[in-house]
N, C-alpha and C positions, 0 to 999 in steps of 0.2 A: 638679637642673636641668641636669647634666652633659648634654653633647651636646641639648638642645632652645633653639632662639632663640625669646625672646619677640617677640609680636609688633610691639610696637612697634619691631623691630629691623627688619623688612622694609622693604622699600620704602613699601608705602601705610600701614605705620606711621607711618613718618618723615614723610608729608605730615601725618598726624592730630594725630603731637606738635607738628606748626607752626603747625596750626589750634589746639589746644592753648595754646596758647604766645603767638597773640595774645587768647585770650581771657584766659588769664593775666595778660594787659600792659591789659587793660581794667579787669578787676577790683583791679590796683593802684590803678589810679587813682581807680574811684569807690569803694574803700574805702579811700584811703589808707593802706592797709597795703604790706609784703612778701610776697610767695608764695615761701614756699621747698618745693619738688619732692623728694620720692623720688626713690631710684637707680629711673632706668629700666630699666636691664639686672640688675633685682633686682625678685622677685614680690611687691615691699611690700603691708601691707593697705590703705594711703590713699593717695594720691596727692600728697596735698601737705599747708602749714600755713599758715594765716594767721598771720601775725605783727604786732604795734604796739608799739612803745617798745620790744624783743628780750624779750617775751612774746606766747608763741603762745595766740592769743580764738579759733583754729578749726581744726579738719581738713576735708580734703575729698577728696572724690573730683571729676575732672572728664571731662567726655565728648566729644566728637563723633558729632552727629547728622548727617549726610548728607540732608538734608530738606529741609520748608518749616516754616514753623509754623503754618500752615492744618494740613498734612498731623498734625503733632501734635496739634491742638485734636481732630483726625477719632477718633486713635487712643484721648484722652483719658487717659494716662498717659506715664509714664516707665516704662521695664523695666530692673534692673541685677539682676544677680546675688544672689541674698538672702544668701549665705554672705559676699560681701564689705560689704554691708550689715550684717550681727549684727557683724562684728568690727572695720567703720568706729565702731558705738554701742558697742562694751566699749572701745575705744579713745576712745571722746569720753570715758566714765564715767570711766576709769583716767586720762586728763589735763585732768579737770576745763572742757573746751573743749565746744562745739556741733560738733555733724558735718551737714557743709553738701554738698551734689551741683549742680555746678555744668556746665551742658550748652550747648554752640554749636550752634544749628541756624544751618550753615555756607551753605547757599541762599538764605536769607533774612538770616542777619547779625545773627540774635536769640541773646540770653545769656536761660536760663532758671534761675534758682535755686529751690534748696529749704532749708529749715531742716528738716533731717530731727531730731536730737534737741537736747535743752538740756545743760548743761553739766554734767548728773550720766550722758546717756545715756539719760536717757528720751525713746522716740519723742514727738514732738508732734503724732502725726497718726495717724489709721488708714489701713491701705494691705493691700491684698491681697497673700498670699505664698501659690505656686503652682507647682506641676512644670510646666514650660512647654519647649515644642520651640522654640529661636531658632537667630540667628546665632551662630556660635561666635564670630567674632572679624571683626574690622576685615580678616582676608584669607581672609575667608569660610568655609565649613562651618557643620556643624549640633551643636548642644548638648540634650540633655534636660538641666536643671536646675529647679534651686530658685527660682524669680525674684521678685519683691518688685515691686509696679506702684504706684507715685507718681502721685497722681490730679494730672492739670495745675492744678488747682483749686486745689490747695494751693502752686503755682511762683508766682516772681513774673517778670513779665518786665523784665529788667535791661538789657534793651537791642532 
């Protein structure tokens, strides 16, 4: 990773990990647990761990949507990366936790969650996985990848 910044290092990074960061501070509260964070300035595969009593019940990844959630209900899915998807569920499997996706649609002030797998790593849901043209990243550009789409169907909304 010599000489490339992540992009949460940029500028409209830094606004994302704040939107970030209060939906963080929401989720402590209605699950009274801890959130403890990956190194940001490191390409971790999760983003963070649920923790209760100094045992971690979950991993997650979390997002910022720049959206409504009308505008979500229209699209009818989540789209995340399916490679960080396969190794968020071999990482639920290997520590025995549920791998959770956790997304703030920041224009409307909605938490959407997912129970993506249970605590050996098995998916609990069917979901389309697809070579998809998206946004690269939170300071723009374009990606050909692998993507995985979470049917909203399956979210719950948390806020």
């Amino acid at each position: 990773m010599a000489g490339h910044q992540l992009n949460i290092l940029t500028p409209k990074g830094q606004v994302t990990l704040t939107d970030e960061r209060k939906m963080h501070d929401f989720l402590r509260e209605k699950y009274e647990c801890e959130i403890i964070e990956t190194p940001k300035e490191k390409p971790a595969k999760c983003d963070g761990f649920l923790v209760k009593s100094e045992e971690i019940v979950g991993l997650f990844e979390s997002k910022c949507r720049y959206t409504t959630l009308s505008q979500f209900k229209e699209w009818g899915s989540l789209i995340l990366t399916y490679d960080k998807v396969d190794k968020c569920a071999w990482l639920s499997n290997m520590l025995c936790v549920p791998f959770y996706v956790f997304i703030y649609v920041v224009e409307t002030n909605n938490i959407l969650g997912w129970k993506i797998t249970d605590d050996e790593g098995n998916y609990l849901f069917n979901f389309e996985v697809k070579e998809t043209v998206t946004k690269k990243c939170v300071n723009g550009g374009i990606a050909t990848r692998e993507n995985a789409y979470f049917p909203l169907s399956h979210a719950k909304i948390l806020r």
